[in-house]
Each structure stands twice: as C-alpha cells, then as structure tokens.
N, CA, C and O atoms as a Tripos MOL2 file, in Angstrom:
@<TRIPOS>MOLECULE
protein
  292   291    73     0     0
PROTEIN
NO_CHARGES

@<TRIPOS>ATOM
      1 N          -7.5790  -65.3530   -5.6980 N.3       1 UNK1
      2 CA         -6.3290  -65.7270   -6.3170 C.3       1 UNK1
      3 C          -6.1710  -64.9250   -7.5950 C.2       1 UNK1
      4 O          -7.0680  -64.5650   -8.3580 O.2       1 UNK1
      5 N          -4.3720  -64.6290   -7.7250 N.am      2 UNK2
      6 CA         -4.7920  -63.8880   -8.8540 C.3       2 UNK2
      7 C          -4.7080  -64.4220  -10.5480 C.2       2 UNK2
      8 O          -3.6760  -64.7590  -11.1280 O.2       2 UNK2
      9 N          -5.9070  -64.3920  -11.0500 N.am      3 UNK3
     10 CA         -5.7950  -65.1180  -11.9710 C.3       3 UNK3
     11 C          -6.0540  -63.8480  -13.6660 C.2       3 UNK3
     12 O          -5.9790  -62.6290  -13.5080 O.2       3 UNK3
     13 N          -6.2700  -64.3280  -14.7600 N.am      4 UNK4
     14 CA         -6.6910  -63.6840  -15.7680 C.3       4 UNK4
     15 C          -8.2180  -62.8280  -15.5950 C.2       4 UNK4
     16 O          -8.2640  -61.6470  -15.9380 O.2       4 UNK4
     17 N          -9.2380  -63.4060  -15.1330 N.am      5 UNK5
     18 CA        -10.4400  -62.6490  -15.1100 C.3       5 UNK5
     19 C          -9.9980  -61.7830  -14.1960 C.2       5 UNK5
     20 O          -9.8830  -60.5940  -14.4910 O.2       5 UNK5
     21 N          -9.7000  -62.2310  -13.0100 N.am      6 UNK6
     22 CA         -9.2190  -61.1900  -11.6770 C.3       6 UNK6
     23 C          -8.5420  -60.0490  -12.1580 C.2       6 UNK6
     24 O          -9.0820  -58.9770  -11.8830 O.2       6 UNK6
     25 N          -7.2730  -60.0030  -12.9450 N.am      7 UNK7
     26 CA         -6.7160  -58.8290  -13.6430 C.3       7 UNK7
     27 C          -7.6220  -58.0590  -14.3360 C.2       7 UNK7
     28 O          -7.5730  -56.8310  -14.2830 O.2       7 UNK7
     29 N          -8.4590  -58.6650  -14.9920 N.am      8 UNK8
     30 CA         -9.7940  -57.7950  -15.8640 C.3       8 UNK8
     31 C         -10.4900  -57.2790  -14.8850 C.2       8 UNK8
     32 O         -11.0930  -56.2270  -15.1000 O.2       8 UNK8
     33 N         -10.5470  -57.7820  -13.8470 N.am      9 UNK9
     34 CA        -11.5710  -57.1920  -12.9980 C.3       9 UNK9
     35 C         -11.2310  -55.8620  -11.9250 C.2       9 UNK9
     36 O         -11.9170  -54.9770  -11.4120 O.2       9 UNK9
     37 N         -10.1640  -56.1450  -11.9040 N.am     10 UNK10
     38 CA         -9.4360  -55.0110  -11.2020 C.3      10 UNK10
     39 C          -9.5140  -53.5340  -12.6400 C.2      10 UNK10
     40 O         -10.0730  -52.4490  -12.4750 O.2      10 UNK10
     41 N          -8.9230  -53.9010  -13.6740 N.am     11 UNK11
     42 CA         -9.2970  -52.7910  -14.6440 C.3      11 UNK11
     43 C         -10.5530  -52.3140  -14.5010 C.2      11 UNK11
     44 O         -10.7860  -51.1340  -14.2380 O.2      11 UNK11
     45 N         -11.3290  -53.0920  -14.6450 N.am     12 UNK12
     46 CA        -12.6920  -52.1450  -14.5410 C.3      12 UNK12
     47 C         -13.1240  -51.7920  -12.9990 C.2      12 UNK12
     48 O         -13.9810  -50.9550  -12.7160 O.2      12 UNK12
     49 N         -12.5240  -52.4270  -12.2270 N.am     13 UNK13
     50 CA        -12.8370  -51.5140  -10.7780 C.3      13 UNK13
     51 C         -12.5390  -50.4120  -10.4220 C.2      13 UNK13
     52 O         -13.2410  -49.7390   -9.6670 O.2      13 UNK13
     53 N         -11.0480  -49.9100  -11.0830 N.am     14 UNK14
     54 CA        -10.4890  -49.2070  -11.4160 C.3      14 UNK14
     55 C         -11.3720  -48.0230  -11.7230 C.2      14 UNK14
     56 O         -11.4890  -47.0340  -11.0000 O.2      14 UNK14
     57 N         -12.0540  -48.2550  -13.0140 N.am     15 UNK15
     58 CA        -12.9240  -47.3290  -13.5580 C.3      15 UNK15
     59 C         -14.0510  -47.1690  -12.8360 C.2      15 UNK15
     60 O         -14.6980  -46.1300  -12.9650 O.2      15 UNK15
     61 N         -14.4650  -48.1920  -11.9500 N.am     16 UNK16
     62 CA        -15.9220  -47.7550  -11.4150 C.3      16 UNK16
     63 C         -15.5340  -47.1730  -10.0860 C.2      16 UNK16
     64 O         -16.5030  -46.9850   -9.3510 O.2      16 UNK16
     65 N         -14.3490  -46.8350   -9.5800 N.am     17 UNK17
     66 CA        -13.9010  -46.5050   -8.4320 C.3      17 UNK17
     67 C         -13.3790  -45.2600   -8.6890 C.2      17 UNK17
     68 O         -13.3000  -44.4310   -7.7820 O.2      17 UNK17
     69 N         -12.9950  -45.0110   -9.8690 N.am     18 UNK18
     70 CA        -12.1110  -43.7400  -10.4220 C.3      18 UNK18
     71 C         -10.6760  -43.4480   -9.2700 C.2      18 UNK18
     72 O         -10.3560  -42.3980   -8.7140 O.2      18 UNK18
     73 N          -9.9510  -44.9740   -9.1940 N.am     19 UNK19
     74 CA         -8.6170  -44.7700   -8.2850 C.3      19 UNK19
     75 C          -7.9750  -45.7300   -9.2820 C.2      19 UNK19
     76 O          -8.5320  -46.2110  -10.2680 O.2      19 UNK19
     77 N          -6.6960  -45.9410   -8.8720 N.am     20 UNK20
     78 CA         -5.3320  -46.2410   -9.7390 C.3      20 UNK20
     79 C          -5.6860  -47.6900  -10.1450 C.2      20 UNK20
     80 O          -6.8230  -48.0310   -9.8170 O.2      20 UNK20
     81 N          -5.1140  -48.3950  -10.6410 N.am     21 UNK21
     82 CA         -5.7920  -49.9360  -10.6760 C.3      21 UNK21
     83 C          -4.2220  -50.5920   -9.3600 C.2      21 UNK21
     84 O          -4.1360  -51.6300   -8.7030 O.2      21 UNK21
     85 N          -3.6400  -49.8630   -9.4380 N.am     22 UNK22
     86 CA         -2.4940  -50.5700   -8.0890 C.3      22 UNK22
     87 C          -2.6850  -50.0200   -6.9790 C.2      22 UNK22
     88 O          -1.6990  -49.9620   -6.2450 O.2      22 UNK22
     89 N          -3.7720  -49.5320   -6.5580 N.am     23 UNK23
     90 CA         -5.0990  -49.4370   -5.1950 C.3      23 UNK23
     91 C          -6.3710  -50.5150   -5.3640 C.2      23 UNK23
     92 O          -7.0340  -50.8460   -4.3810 O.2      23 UNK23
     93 N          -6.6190  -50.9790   -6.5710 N.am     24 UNK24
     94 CA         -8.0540  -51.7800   -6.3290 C.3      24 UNK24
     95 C          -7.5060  -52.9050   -5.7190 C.2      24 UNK24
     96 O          -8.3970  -53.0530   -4.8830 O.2      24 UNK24
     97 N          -6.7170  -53.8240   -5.4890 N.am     25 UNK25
     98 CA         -6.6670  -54.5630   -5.0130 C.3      25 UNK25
     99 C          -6.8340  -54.5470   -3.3800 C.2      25 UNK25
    100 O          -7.3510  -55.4870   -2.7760 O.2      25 UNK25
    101 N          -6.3070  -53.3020   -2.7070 N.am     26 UNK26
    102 CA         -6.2850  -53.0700   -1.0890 C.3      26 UNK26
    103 C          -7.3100  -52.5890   -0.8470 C.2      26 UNK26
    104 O          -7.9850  -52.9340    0.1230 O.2      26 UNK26
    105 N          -7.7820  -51.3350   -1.9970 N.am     27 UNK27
    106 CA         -9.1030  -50.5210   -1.2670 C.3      27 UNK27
    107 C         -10.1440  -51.2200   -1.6100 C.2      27 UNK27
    108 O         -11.0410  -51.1700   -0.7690 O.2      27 UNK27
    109 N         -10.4290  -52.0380   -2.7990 N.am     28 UNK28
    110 CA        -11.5210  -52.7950   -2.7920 C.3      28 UNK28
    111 C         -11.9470  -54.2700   -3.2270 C.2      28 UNK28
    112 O         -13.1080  -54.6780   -3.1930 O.2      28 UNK28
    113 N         -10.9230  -54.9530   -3.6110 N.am     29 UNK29
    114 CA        -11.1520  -56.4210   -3.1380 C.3      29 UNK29
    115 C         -10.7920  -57.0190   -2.0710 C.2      29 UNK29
    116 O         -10.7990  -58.2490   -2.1230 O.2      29 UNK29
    117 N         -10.4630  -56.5060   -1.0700 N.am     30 UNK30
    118 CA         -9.5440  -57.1410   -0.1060 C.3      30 UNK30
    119 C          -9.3950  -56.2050    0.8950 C.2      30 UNK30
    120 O          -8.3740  -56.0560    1.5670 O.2      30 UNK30
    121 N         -10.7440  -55.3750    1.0220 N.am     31 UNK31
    122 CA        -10.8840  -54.4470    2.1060 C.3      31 UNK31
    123 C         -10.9060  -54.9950    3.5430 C.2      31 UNK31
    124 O         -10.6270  -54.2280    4.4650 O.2      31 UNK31
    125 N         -11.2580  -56.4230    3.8110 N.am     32 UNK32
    126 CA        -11.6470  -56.9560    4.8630 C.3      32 UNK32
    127 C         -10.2880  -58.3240    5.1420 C.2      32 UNK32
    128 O         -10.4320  -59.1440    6.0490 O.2      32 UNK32
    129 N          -9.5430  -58.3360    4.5790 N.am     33 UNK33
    130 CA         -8.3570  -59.0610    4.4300 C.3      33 UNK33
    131 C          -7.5760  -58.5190    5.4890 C.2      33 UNK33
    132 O          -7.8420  -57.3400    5.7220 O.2      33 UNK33
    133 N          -6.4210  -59.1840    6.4170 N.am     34 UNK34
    134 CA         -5.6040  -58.5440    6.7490 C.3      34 UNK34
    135 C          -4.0930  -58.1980    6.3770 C.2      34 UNK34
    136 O          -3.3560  -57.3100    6.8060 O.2      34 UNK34
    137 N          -3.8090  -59.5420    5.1110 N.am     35 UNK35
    138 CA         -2.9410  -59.0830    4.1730 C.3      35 UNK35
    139 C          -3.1570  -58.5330    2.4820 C.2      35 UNK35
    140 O          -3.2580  -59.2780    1.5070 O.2      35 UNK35
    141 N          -3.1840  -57.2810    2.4760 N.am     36 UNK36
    142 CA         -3.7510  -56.7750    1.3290 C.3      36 UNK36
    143 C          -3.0240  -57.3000   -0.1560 C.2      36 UNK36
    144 O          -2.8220  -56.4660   -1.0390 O.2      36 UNK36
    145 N          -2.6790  -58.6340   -0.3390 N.am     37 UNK37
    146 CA         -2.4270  -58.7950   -1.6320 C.3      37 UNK37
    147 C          -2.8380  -60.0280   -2.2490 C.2      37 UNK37
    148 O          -2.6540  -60.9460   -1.4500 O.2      37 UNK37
    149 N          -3.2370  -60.3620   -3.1520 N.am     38 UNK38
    150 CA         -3.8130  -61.5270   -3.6690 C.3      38 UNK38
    151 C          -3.2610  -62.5760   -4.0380 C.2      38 UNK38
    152 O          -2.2830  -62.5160   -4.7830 O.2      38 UNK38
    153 N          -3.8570  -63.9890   -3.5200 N.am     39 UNK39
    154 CA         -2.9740  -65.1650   -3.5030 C.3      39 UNK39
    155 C          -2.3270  -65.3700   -4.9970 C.2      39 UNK39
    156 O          -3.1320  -65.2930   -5.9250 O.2      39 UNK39
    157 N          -1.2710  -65.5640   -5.2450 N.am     40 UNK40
    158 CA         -0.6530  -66.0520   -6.2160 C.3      40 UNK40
    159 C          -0.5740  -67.5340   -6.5050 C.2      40 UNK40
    160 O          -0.6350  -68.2740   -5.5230 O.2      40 UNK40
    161 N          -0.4940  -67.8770   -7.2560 N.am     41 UNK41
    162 CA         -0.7400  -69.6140   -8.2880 C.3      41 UNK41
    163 C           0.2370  -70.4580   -7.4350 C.2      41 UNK41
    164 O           0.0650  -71.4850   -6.7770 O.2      41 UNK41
    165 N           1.4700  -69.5720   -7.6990 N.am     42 UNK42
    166 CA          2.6060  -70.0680   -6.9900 C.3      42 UNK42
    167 C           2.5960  -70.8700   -5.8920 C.2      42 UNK42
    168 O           3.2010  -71.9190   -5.6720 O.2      42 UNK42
    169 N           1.4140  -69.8990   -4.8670 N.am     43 UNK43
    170 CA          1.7570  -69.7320   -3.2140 C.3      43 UNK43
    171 C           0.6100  -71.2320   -2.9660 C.2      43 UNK43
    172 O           0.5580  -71.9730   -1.9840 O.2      43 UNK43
    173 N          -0.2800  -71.2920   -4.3660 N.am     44 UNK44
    174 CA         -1.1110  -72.4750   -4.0190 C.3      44 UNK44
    175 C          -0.2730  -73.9100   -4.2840 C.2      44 UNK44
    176 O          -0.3760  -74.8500   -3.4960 O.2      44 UNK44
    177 N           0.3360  -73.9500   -5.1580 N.am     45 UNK45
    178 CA          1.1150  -74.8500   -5.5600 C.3      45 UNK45
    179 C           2.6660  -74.8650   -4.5590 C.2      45 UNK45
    180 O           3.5470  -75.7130   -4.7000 O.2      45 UNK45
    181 N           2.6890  -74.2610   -4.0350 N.am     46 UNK46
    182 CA          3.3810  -74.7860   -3.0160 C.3      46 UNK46
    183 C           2.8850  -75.2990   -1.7260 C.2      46 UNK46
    184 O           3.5970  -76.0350   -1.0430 O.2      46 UNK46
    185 N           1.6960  -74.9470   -1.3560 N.am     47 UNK47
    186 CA          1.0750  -75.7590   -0.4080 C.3      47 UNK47
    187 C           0.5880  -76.8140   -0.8520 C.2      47 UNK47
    188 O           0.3150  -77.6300    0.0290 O.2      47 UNK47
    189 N           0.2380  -77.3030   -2.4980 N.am     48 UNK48
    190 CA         -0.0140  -78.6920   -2.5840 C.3      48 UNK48
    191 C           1.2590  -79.2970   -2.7780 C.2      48 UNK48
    192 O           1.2640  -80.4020   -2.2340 O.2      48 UNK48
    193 N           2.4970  -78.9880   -3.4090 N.am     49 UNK49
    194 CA          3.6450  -79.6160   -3.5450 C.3      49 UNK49
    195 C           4.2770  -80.0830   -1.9460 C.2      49 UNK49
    196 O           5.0350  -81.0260   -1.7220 O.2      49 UNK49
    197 N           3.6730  -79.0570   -0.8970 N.am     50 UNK50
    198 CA          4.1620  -79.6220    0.8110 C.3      50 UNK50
    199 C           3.2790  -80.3280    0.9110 C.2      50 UNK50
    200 O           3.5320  -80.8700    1.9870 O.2      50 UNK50
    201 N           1.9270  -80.9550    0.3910 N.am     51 UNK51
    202 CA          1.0610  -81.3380    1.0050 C.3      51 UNK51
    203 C           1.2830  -83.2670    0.3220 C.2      51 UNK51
    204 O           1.0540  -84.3060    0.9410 O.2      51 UNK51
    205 N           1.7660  -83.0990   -1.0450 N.am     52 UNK52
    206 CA          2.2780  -84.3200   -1.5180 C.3      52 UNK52
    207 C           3.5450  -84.4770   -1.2560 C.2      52 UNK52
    208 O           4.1110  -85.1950   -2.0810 O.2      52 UNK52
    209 N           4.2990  -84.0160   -0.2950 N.am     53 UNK53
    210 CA          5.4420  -84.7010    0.1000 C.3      53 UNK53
    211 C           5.5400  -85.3950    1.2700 C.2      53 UNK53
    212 O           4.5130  -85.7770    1.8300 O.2      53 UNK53
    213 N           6.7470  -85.6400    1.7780 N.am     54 UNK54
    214 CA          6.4770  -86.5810    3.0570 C.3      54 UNK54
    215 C           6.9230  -86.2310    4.3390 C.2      54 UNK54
    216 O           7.1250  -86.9590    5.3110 O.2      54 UNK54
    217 N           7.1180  -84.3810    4.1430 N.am     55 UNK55
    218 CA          6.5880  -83.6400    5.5390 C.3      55 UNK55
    219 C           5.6720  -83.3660    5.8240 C.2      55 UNK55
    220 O           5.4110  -82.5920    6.7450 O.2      55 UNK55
    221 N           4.3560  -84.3240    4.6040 N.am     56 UNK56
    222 CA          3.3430  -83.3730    5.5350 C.3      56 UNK56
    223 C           2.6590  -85.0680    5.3180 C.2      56 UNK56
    224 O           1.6360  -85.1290    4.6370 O.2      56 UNK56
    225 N           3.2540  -86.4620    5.9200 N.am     57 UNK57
    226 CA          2.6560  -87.6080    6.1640 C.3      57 UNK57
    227 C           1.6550  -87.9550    6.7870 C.2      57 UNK57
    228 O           0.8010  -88.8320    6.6590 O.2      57 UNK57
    229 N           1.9640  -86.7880    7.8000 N.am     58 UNK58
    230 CA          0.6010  -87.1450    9.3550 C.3      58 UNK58
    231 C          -0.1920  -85.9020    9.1460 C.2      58 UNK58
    232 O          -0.4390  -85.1860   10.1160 O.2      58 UNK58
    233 N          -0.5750  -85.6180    8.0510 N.am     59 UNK59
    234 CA         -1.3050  -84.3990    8.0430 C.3      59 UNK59
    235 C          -2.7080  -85.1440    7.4190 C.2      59 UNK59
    236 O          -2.6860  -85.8190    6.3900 O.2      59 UNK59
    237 N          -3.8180  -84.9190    8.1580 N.am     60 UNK60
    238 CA         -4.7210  -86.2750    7.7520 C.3      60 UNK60
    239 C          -6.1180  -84.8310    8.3480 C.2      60 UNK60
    240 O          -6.1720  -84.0440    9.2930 O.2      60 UNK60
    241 N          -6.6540  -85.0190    7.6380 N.am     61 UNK61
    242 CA         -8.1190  -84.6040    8.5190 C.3      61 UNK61
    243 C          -8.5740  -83.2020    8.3520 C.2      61 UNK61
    244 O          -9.6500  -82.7870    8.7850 O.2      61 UNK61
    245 N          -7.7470  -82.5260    7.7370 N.am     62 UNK62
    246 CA         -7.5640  -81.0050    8.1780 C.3      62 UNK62
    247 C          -7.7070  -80.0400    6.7940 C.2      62 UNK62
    248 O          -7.2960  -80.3720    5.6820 O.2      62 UNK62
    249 N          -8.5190  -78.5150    7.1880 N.am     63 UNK63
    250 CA         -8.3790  -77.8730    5.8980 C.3      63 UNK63
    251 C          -7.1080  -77.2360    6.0440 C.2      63 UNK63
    252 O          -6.4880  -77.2970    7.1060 O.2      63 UNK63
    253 N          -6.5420  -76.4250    4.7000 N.am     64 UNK64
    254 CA         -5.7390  -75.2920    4.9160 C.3      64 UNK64
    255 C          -6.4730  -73.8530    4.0680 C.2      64 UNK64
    256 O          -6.7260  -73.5610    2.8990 O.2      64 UNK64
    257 N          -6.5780  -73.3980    5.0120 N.am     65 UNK65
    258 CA         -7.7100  -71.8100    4.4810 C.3      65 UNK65
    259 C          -6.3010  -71.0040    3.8820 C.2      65 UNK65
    260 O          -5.3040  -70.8110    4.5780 O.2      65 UNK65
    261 N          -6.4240  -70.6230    2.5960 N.am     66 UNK66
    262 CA         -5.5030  -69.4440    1.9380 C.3      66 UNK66
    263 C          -6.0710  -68.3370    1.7800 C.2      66 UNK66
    264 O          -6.4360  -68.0750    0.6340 O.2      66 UNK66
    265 N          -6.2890  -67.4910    2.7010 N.am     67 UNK67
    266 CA         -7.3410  -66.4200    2.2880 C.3      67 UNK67
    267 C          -7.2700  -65.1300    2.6270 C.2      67 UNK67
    268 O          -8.0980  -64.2490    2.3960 O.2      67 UNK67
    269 N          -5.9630  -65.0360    3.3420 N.am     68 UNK68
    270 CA         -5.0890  -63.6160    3.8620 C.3      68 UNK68
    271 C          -5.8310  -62.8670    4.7820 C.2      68 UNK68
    272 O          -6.2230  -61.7050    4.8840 O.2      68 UNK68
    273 N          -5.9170  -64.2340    5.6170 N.am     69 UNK69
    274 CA         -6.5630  -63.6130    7.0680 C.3      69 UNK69
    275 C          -8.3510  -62.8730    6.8720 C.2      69 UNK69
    276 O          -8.9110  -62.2840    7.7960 O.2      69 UNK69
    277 N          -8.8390  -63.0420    5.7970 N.am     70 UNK70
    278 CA        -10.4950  -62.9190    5.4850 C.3      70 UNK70
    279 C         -11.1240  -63.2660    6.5150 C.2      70 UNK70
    280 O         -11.7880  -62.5570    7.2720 O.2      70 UNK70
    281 N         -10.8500  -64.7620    6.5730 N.am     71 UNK71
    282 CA        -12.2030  -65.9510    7.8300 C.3      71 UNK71
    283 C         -11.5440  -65.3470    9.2760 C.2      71 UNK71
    284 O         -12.3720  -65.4970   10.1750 O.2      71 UNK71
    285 N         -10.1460  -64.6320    9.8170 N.am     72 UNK72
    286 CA         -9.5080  -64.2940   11.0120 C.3      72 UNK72
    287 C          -9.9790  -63.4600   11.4970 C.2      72 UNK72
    288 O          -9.6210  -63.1800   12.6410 O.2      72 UNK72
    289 N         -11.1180  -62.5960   10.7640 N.am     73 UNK73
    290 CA        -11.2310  -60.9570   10.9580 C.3      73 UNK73
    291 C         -12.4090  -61.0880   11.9040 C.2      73 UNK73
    292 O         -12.9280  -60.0810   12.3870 O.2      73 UNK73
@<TRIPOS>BOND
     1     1     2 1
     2     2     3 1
     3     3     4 2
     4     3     5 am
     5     5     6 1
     6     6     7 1
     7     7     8 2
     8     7     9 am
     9     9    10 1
    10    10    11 1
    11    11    12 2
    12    11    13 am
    13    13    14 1
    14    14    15 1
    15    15    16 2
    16    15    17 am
    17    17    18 1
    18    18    19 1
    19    19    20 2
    20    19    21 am
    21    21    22 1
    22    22    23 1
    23    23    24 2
    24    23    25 am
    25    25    26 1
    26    26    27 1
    27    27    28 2
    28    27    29 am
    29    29    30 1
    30    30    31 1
    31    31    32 2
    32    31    33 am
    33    33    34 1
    34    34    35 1
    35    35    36 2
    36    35    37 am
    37    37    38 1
    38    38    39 1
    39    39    40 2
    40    39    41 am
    41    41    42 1
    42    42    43 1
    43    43    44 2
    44    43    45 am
    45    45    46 1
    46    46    47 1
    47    47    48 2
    48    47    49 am
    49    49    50 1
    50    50    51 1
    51    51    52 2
    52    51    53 am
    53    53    54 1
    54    54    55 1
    55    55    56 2
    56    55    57 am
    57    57    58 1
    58    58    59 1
    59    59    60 2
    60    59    61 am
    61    61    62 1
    62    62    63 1
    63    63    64 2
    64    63    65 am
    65    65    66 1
    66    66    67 1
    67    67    68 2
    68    67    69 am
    69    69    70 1
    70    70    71 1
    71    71    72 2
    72    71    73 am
    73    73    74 1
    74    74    75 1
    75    75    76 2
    76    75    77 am
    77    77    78 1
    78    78    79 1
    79    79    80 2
    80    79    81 am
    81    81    82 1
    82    82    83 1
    83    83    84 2
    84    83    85 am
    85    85    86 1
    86    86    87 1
    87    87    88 2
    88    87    89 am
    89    89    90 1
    90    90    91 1
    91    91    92 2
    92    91    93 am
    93    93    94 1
    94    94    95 1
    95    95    96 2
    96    95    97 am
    97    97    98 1
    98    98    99 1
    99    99   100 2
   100    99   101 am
   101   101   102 1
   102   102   103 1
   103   103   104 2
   104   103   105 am
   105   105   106 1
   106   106   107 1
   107   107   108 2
   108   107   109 am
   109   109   110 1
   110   110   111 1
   111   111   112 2
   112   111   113 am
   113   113   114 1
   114   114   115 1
   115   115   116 2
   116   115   117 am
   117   117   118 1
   118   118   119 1
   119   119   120 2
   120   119   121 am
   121   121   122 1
   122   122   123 1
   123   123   124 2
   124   123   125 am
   125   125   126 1
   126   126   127 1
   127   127   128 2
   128   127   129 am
   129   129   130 1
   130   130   131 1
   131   131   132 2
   132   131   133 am
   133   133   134 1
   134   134   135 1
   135   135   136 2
   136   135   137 am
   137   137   138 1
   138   138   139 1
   139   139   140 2
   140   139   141 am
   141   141   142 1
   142   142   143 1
   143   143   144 2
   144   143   145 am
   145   145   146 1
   146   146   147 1
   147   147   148 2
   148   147   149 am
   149   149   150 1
   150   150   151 1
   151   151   152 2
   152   151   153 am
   153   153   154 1
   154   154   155 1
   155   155   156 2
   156   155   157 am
   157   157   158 1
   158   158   159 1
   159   159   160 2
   160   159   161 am
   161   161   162 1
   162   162   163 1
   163   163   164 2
   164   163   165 am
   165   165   166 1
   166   166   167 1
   167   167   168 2
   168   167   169 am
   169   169   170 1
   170   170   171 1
   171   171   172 2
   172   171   173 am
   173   173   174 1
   174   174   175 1
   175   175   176 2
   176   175   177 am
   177   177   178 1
   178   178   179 1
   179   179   180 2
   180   179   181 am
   181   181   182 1
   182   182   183 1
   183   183   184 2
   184   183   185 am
   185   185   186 1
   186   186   187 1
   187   187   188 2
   188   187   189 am
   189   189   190 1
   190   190   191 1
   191   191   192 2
   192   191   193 am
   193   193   194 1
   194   194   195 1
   195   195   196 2
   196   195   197 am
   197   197   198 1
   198   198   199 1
   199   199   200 2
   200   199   201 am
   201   201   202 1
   202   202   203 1
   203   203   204 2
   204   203   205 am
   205   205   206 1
   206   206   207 1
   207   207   208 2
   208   207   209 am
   209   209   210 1
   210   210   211 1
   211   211   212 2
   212   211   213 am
   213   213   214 1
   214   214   215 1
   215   215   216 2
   216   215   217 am
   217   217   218 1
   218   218   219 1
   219   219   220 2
   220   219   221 am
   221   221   222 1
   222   222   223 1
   223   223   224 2
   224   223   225 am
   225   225   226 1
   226   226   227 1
   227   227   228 2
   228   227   229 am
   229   229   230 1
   230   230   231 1
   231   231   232 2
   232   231   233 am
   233   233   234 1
   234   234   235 1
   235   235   236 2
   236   235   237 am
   237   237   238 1
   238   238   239 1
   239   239   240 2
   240   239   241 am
   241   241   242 1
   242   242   243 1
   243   243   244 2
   244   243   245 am
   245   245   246 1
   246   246   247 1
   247   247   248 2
   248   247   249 am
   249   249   250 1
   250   250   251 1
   251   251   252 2
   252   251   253 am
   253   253   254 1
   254   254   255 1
   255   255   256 2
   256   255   257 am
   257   257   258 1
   258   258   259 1
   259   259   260 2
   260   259   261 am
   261   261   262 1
   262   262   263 1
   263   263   264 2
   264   263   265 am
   265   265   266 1
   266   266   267 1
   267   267   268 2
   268   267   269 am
   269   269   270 1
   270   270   271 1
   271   271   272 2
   272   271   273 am
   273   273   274 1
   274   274   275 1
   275   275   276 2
   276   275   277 am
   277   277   278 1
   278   278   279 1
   279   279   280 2
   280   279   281 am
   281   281   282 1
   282   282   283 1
   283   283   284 2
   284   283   285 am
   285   285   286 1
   286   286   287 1
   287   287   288 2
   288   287   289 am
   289   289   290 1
   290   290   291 1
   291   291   292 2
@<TRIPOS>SUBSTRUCTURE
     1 UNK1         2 RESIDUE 1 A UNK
     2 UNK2         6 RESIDUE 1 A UNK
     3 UNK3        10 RESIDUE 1 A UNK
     4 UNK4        14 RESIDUE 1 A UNK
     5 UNK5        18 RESIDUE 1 A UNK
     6 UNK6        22 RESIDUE 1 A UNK
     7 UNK7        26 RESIDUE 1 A UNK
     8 UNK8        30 RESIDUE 1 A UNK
     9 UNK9        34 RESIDUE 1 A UNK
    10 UNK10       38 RESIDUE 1 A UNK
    11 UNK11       42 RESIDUE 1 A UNK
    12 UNK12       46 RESIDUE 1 A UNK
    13 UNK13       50 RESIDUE 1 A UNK
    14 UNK14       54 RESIDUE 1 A UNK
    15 UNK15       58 RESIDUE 1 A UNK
    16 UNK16       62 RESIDUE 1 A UNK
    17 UNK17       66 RESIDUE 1 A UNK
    18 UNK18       70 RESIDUE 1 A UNK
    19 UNK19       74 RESIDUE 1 A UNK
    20 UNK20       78 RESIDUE 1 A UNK
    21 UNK21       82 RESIDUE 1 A UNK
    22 UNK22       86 RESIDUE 1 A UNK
    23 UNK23       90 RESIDUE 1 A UNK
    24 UNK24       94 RESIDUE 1 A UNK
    25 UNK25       98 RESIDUE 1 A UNK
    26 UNK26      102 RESIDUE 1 A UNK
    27 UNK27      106 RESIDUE 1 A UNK
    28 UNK28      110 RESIDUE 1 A UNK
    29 UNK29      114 RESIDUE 1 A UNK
    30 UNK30      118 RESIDUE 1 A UNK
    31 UNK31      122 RESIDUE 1 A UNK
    32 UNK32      126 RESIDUE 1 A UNK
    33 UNK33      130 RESIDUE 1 A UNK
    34 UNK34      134 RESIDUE 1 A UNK
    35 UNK35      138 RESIDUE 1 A UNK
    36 UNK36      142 RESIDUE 1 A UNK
    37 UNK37      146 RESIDUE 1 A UNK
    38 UNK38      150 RESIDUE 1 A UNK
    39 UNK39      154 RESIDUE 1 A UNK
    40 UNK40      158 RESIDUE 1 A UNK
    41 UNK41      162 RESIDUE 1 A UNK
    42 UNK42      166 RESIDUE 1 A UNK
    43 UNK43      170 RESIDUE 1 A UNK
    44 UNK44      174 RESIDUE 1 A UNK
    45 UNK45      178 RESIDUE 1 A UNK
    46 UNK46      182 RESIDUE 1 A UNK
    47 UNK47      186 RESIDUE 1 A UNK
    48 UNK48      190 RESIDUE 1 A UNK
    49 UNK49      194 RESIDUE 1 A UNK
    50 UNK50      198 RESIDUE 1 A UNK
    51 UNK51      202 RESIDUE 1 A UNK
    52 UNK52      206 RESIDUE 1 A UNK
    53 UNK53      210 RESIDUE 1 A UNK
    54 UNK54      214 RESIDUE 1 A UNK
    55 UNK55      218 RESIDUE 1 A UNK
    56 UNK56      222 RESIDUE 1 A UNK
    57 UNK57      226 RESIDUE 1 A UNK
    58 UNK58      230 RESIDUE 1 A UNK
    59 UNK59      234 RESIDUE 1 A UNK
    60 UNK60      238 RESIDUE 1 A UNK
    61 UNK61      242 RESIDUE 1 A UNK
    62 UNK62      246 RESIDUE 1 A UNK
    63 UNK63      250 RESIDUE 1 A UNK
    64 UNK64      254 RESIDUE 1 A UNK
    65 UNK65      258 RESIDUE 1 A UNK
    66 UNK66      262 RESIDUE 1 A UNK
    67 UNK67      266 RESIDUE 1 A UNK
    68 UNK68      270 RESIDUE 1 A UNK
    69 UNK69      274 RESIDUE 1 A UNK
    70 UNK70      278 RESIDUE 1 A UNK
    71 UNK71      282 RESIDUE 1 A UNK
    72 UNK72      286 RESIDUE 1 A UNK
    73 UNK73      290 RESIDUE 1 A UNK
C-alpha cells in the first residue's frame, strides 16, 4: 500500500537500481503482481466502507485479499 515509508523507499530503490523512481514501482516492487500499481488508502477504505454497509450483510466468513493479483500468480 502506498504509504509515507513506501514513497521513501521507492527513492532509494531508485538509487540502488539506477532507473527513474516512476519505474521502481513496476520493475521492482511489484515485479510479480499482475497489476503494476500500488494499493492506495483510498481503495482500502472503500472496501471497508462496502464492508460496513448493508450490501455487504451476508458477507460473513470470508477474506478479501488486496494485493494486485500477487497470491493469483
């Protein structure tokens, strides 16, 4: 997810990769992903805002994996 350390961390991948820092995210955190971009805050908070409402009543038992197709591969 992309958070504050995550942005730091991409800068210095950047440097230890010697490529753009708007490539570290595809070529090397998320090499094994099948959507190359990193979850946003947003995208989590909208699956808990569906998850506390009352379309998702009968939703009982179950994970939801956010992980851009990682565990699919």
């Amino acid at each position: 997810m992309r958070t504050l350390l995550v942005e730091r961390q991409v800068a210095d991948l950047a440097t230890t990769h010697g490529i753009p820092e708007a490539d570290v995210v595809s070529q090397v955190m998320l090499t094994n992903n099948a959507i190359k971009h990193l979850i946003e805050p947003h995208e989590v908070a909208d699956l808990v805002t569906w998850l506390a409402g009352p379309a998702a009543r009968m939703t009982t038992g179950t994970t939801f994996t956010m992980d851009g197709g990682w565990s699919a591969r």
